[in-house]
C-alpha positions in Angstrom: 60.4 -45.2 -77.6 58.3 -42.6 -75.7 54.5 -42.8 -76.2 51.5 -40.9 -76.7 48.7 -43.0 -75.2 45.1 -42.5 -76.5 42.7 -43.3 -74.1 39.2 -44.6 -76.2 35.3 -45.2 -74.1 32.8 -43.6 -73.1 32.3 -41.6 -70.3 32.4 -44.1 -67.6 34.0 -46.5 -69.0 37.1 -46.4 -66.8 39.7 -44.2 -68.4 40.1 -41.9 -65.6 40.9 -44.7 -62.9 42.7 -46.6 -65.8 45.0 -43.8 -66.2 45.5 -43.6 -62.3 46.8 -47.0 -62.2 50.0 -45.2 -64.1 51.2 -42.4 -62.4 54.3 -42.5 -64.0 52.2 -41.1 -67.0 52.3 -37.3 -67.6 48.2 -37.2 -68.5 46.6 -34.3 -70.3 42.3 -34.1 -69.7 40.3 -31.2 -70.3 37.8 -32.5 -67.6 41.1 -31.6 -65.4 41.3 -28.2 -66.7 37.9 -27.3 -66.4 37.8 -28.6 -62.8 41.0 -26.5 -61.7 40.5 -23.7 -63.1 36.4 -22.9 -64.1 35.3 -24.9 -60.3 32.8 -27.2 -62.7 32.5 -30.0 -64.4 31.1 -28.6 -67.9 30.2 -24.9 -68.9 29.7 -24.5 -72.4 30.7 -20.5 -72.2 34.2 -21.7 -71.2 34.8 -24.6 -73.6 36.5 -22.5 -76.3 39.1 -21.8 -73.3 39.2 -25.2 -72.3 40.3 -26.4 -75.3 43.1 -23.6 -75.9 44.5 -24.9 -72.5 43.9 -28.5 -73.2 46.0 -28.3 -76.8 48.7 -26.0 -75.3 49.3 -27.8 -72.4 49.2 -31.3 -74.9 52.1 -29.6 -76.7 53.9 -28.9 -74.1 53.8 -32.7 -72.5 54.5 -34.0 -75.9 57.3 -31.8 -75.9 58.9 -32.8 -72.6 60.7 -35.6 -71.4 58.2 -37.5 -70.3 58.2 -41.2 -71.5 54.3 -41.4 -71.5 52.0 -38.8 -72.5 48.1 -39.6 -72.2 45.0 -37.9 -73.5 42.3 -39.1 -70.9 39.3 -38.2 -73.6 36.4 -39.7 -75.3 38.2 -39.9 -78.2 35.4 -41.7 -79.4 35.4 -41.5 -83.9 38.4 -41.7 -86.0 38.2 -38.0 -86.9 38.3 -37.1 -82.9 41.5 -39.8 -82.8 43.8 -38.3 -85.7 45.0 -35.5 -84.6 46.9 -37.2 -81.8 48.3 -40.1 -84.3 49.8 -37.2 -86.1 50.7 -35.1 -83.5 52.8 -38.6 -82.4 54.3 -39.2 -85.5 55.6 -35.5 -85.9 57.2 -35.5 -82.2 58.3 -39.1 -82.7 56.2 -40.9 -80.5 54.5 -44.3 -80.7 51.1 -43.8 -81.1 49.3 -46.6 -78.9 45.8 -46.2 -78.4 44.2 -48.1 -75.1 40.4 -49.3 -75.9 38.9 -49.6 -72.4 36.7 -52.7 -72.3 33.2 -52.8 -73.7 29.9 -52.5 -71.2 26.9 -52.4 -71.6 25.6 -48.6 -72.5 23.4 -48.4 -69.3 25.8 -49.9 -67.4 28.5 -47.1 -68.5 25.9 -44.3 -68.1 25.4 -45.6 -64.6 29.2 -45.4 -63.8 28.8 -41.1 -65.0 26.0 -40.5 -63.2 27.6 -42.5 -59.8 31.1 -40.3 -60.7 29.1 -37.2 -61.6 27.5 -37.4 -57.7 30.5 -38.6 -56.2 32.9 -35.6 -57.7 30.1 -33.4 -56.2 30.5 -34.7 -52.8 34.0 -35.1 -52.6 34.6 -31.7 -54.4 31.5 -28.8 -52.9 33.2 -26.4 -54.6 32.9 -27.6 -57.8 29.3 -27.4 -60.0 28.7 -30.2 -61.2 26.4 -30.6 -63.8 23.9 -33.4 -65.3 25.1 -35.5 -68.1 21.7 -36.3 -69.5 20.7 -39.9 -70.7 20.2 -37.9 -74.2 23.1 -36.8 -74.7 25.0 -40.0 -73.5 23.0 -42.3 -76.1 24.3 -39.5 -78.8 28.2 -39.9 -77.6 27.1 -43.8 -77.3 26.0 -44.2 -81.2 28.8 -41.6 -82.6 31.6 -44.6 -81.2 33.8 -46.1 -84.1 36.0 -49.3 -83.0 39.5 -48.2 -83.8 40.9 -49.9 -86.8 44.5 -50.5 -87.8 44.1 -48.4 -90.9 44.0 -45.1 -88.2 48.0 -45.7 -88.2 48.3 -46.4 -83.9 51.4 -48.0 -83.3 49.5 -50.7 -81.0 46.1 -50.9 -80.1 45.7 -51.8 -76.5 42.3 -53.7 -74.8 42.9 -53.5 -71.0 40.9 -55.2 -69.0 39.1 -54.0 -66.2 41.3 -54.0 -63.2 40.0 -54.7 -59.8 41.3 -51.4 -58.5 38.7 -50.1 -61.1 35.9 -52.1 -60.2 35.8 -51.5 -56.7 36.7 -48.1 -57.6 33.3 -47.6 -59.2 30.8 -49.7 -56.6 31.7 -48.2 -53.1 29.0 -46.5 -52.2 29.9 -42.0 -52.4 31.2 -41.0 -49.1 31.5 -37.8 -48.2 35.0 -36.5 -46.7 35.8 -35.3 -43.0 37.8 -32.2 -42.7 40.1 -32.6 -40.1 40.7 -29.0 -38.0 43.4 -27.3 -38.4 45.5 -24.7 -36.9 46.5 -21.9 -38.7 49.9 -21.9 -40.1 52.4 -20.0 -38.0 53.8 -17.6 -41.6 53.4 -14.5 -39.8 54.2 -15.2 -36.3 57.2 -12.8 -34.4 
């Protein structure tokens, strides 16, 4: 049965490198978006477009043949989560939602601010902007555990991989460019 996978934590948490541990998955994030095309992490003036893009683009992966579609998100409260359950049930898809494993608050916001520097050094171009301990603690106290009543299919608790973990405590690097020599697309 082809899924629609729910990815459910915090910012930090690990969905991001979770869902890059299954590249077989076709995954739909509006951090993606906004990073492609706005160059930033978070603008509030382009948000409304964002999320045009984000649900078009779900619509279209839930519509292809893809066996997995994931929704690398928050998706933090049952009201955030029910949209996708139905949009899974009309397409008939399973519905499995994947509950990344519990840390420690701090510990998570430390993880964003650590990815927030490191995107910013391995992507210049991009503006990347503060995630404030504020505004985390508000995300942090609007989580609700998902229940069975929400209707998922399965409920998934992966645990953290090692992939993940050393993902998350090497030290930001910057890359080196390499030189290189113009292409020849115009040579005679």
């Amino acid at each position: 049965m082809k899924q629609l996978v729910v990815l459910v934590g915090l910012p930090g948490s690990g969905k991001t490198s979770y869902q890059r541990e299954h590249p077989e998955w076709v995954v739909v994030s509006r951090s993606a978006f906004r990073q492609a095309m706005f160059r930033c992490s978070f603008d509030a003036g382009c948000e409304e477009t964002v999320d045009r893009i984000f649900h078009a683009a779900l619509v279209e992966a839930i519509d292809s043949p893809a066996d997995v579609v994931c929704v690398d998100e928050p998706n933090l409260t049952a009201d955030a989560r029910a949209p996708y359950v139905e949009l899974a049930r009309l397409s008939g898809r399973d519905a499995i939602a994947h509950v990344m494993p519990e840390i420690p608050v701090d510990a998570a916001f430390e993880r964003l601010q650590r990815n927030l520097k490191r995107l910013a050094l391995e992507k210049p171009y991009l503006t990347v902007r503060p995630f404030s301990r504020k505004a985390y603690d508000a995300l942090a106290t609007s989580y609700q555990p998902v229940e069975e009543s929400e209707g998922f299919a399965a409920v998934e608790r992966p645990a953290a991989s090692e992939t993940f973990v050393a993902r998350v405590t090497l030290p930001a690097r910057p890359r080196a460019r390499a030189e290189r020599a113009p292409l020849p697309l115009f040579s005679s």
